[in-house]
C-alpha positions as CSV (number, residue, x, y, z in Angstrom):
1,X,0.0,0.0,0.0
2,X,1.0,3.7,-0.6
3,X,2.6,5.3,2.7
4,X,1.7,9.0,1.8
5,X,4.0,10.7,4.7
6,X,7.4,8.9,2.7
7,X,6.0,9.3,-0.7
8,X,5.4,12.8,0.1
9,X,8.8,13.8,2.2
10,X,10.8,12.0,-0.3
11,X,9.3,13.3,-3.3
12,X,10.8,16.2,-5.5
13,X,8.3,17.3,-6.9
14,X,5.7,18.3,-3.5
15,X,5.7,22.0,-2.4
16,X,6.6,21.0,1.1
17,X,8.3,22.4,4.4
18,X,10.4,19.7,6.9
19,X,10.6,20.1,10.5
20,X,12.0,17.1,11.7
21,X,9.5,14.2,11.1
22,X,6.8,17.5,11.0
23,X,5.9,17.6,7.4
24,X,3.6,20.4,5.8
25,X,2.9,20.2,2.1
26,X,0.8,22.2,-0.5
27,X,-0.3,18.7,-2.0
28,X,-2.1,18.7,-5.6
29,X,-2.3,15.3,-6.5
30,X,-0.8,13.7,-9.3
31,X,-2.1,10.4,-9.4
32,X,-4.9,9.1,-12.5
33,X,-6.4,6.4,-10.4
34,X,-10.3,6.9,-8.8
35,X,-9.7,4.7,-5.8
36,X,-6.7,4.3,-3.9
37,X,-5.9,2.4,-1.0
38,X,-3.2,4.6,1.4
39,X,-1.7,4.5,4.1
40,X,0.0,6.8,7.0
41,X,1.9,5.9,10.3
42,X,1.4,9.5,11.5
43,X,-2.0,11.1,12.1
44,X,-2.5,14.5,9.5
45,X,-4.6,17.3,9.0
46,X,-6.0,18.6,5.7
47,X,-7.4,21.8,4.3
48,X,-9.3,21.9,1.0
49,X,-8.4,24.4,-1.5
50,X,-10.2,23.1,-4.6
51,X,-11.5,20.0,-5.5
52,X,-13.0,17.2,-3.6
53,X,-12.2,13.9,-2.5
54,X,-13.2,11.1,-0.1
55,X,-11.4,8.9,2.4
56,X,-13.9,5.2,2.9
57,X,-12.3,3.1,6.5
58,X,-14.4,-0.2,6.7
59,X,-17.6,1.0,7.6
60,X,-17.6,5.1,7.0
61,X,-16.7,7.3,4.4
62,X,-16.2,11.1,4.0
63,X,-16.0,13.8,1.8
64,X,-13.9,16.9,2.0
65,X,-14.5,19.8,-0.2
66,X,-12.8,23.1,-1.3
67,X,-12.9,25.2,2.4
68,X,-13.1,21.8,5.0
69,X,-11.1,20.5,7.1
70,X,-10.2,17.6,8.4
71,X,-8.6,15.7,11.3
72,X,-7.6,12.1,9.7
73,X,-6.3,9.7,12.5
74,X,-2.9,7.4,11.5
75,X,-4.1,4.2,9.5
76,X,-5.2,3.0,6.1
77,X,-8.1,4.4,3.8
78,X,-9.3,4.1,0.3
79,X,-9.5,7.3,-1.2
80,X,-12.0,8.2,-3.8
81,X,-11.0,10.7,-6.4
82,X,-13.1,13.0,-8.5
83,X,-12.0,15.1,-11.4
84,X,-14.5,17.3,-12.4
85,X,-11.9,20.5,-11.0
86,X,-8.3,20.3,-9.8
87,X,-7.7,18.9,-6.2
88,X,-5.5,21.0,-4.3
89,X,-5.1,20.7,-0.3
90,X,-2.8,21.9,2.4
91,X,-1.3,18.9,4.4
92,X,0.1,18.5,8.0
93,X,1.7,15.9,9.2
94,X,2.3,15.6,13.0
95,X,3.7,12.9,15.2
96,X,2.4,11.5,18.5
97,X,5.2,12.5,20.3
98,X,5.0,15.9,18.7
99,X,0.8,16.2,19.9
100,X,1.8,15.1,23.7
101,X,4.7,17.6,24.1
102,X,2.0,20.4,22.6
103,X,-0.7,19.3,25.2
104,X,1.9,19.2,28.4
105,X,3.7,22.5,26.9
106,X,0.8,24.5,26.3
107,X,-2.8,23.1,27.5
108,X,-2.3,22.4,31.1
109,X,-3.4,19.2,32.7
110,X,-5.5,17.5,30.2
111,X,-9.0,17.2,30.7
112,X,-10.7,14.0,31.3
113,X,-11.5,13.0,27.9
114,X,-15.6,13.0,28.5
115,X,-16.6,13.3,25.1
116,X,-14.1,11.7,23.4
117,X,-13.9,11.7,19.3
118,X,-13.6,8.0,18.5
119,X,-14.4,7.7,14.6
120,X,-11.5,8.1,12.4
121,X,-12.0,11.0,10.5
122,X,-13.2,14.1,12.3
123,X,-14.3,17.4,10.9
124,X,-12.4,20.5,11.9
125,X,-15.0,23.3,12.6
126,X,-13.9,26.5,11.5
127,X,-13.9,29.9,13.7
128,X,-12.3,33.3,12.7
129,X,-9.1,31.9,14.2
130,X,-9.0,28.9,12.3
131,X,-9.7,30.2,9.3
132,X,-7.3,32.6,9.4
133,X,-4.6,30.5,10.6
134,X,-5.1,28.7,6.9
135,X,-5.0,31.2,5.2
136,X,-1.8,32.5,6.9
137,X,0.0,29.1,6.1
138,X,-0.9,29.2,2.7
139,X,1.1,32.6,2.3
140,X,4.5,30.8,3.4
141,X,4.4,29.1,-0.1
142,X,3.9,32.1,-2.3
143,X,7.1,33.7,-0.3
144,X,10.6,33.0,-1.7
145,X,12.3,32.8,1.6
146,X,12.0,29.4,3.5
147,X,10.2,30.2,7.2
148,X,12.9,29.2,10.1
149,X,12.3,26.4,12.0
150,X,11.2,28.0,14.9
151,X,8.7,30.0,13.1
152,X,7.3,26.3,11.5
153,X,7.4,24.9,15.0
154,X,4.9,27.6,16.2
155,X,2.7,27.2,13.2
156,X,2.4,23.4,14.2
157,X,1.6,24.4,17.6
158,X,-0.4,27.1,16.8
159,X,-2.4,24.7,14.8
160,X,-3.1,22.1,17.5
161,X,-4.0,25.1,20.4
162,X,-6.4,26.2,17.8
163,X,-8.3,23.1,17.9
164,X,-7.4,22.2,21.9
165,X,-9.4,25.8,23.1
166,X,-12.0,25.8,20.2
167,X,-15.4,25.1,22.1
168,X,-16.5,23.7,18.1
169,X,-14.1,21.2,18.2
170,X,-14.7,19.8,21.3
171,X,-14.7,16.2,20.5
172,X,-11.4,16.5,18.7
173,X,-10.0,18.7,21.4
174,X,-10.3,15.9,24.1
175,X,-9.0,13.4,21.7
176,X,-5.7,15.4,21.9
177,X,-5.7,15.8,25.3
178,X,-6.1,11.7,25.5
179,X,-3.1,11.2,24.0
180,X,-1.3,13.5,26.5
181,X,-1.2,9.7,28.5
182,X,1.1,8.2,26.1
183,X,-0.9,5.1,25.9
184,X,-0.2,2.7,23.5
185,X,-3.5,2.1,20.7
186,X,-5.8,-1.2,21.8
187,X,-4.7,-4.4,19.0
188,X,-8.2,-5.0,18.7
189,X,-9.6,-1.6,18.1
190,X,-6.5,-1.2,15.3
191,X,-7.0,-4.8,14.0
192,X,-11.1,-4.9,13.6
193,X,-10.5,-1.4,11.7
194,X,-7.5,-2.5,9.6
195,X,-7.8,-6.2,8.8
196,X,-9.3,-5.3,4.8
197,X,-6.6,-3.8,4.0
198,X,-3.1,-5.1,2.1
199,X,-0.8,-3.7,4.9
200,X,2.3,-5.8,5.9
201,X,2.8,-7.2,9.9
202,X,5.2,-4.6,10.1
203,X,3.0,-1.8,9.3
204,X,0.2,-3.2,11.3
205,X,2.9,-3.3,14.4
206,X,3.7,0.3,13.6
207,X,-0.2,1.4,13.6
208,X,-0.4,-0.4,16.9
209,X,3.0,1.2,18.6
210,X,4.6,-1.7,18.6
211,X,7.7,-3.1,17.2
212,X,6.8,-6.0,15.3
213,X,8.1,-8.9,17.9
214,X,6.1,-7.3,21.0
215,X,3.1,-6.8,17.8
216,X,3.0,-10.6,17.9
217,X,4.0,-11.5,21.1
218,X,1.0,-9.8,22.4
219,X,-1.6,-10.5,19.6
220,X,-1.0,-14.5,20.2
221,X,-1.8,-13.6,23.8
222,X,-4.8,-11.7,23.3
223,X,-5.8,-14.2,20.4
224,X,-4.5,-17.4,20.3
225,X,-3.0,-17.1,17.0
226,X,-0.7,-15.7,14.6
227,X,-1.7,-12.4,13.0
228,X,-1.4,-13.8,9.9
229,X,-3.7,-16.6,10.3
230,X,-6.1,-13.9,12.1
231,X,-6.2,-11.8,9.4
232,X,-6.8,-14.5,6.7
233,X,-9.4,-15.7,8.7
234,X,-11.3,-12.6,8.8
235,X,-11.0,-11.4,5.5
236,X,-12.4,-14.5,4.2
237,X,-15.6,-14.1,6.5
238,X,-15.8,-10.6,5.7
239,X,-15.6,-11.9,1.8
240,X,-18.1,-14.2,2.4
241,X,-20.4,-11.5,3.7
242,X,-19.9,-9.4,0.7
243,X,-20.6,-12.1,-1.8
244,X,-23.9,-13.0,0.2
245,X,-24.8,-9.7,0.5
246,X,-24.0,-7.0,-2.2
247,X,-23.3,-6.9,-5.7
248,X,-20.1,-6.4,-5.9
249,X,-18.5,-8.7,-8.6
250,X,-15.8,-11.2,-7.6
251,X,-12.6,-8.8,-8.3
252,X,-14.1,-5.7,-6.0
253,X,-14.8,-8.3,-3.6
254,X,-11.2,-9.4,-3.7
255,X,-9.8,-5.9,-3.6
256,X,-12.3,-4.7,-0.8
257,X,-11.4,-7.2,1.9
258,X,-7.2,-6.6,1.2
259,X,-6.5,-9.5,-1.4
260,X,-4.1,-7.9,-4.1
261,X,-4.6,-10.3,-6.6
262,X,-7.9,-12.0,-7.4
263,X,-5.9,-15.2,-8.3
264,X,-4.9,-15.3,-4.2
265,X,-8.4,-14.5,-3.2
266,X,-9.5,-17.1,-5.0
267,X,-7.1,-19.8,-4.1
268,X,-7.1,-18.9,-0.4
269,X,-11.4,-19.0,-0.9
270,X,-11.6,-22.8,-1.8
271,X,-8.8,-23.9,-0.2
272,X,-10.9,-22.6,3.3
273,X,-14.5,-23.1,1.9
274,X,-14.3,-26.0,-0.8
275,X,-16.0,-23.6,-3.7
276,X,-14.3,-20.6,-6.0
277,X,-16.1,-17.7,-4.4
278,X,-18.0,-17.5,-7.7
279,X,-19.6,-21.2,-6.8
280,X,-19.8,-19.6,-2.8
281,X,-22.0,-17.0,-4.3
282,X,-24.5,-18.6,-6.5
283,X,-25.1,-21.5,-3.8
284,X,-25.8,-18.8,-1.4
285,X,-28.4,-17.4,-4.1
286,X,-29.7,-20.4,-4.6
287,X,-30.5,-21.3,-0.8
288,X,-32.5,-18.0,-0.9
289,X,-34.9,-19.3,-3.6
């Protein structure tokens, strides 16, 4: 799957300021394809200059249009494109450690997170503040001279205090101030969002804060079972739901629940099942009659 954060800070080609592993980016994409499956160890936040496009998890999907923003939690997506007008978006990229140090620094003890933003992607509200902080950022890419890296370091912050004293953006605010506890994410809550899609047990580790020998060490214990056998296991129920259940033909079927190639999907299917998930489908038809 695409990392965006390396594509981006390696590429040549990206409008982008480094801080560190901060990244900021005036990001017009440049890729043809209307659905892409990404992925990103850090969590980001996005502005919309022009254009649209949508980010689908397993069981939600939104749409951010020219003027929205967007708080997009670290993990995988498939993004929808649409190319009726040019997409063009600003793009921040900031690390955990980066969000704790901001909430100790700068926000006081954190708040007991009451009311506590769990879904993945999480509208920024705009006020006069926010809007204009934007707008402001924008500007450092129509200047010649490169900011410092204090001045980007404040920007960053300035960003996150924005959203941590915004009574809008209460939800995400307490969010923040949960991570201030530096705990590490829940397997299951990372696994039962992420097992559709083609990432590697090393990037799975990463999205649980893990390296990848603890990743295991703890997923038998909480499971019983490899990761890999896990995963199999529940793509091919979540396959099985799909050809039961919605039209999808066999190859979107294969591609929706992580299966790169529709030759493995289909292998994998009857070894587990005894039938091609063509034969899976019309017998489940059939039974309905």
């Amino acid at each position: 799957m695409l990392n965006v954060y390396e594509t981006v800070r390696s590429g040549l080609f990206f409008n982008k300021f480094e801080l560190g592993d901060l990244l900021f980016v005036e990001y017009n994409c440049p890729v043809a394809e209307q659905f892409l499956p990404i992925w990103t160890p850090c969590d980001y936040v996005i502005h919309v200059l022009t254009g649209k496009k949508a980010w689908r998890s397993l069981n939600q999907s939104w749409t951010a249009e020219a003027g929205q923003s967007f708080y997009i939690k670290k993990g995988a997506y498939l993004i929808e494109q649409f190319f009726e007008e040019e997409f063009c978006m600003l793009l921040f990229f900031v690390t955990d450690d980066f969000i704790c140090d901001t909430v100790r620094l700068h926000a006081g003890i954190p708040k007991p997170p009451l009311n506590h933003a769990k879904q993945q992607v999480i509208e920024i509200h705009h006020n006069v503040l926010l809007a204009s902080f934007f707008q402001s950022m924008l500007s450092y890419f129509a200047q010649k001279e490169r900011p410092t890296e204090s001045l980007l370091r404040l920007k960053f912050r300035e960003l996150l205090l924005h959203v941590l004293q915004s009574s809008e953006n209460q939800p995400l605010a307490n969010y923040l101030r949960s991570r201030h506890r530096g705990e590490r994410p829940v397997i299951s809550e990372v696994m039962d969002q992420h097992f559709c899609f083609n990432l590697k047990l090393t990037e799975f580790a990463q999205l649980t804060g893990r390296s990848l020998s603890a990743f295991k060490r703890d997923f038998r214990q909480q499971y019983g079972m490899s990761p890999g056998k896990w995963i199999r296991e529940r793509r091919l129920a979540y396959a099985a739901s799909l050809l039961q259940s919605c039209d999808l033909n066999v190859t979107e079927v294969s591609l929706q629940c992580g299966f790169e190639h529709i030759s493995v999907f289909s292998r994998t299917f009857k070894q587990a099942t005894g039938m091609t998930p063509s034969q899976f489908r019309k017998l489940s038809e059939s039974s309905k009659n």
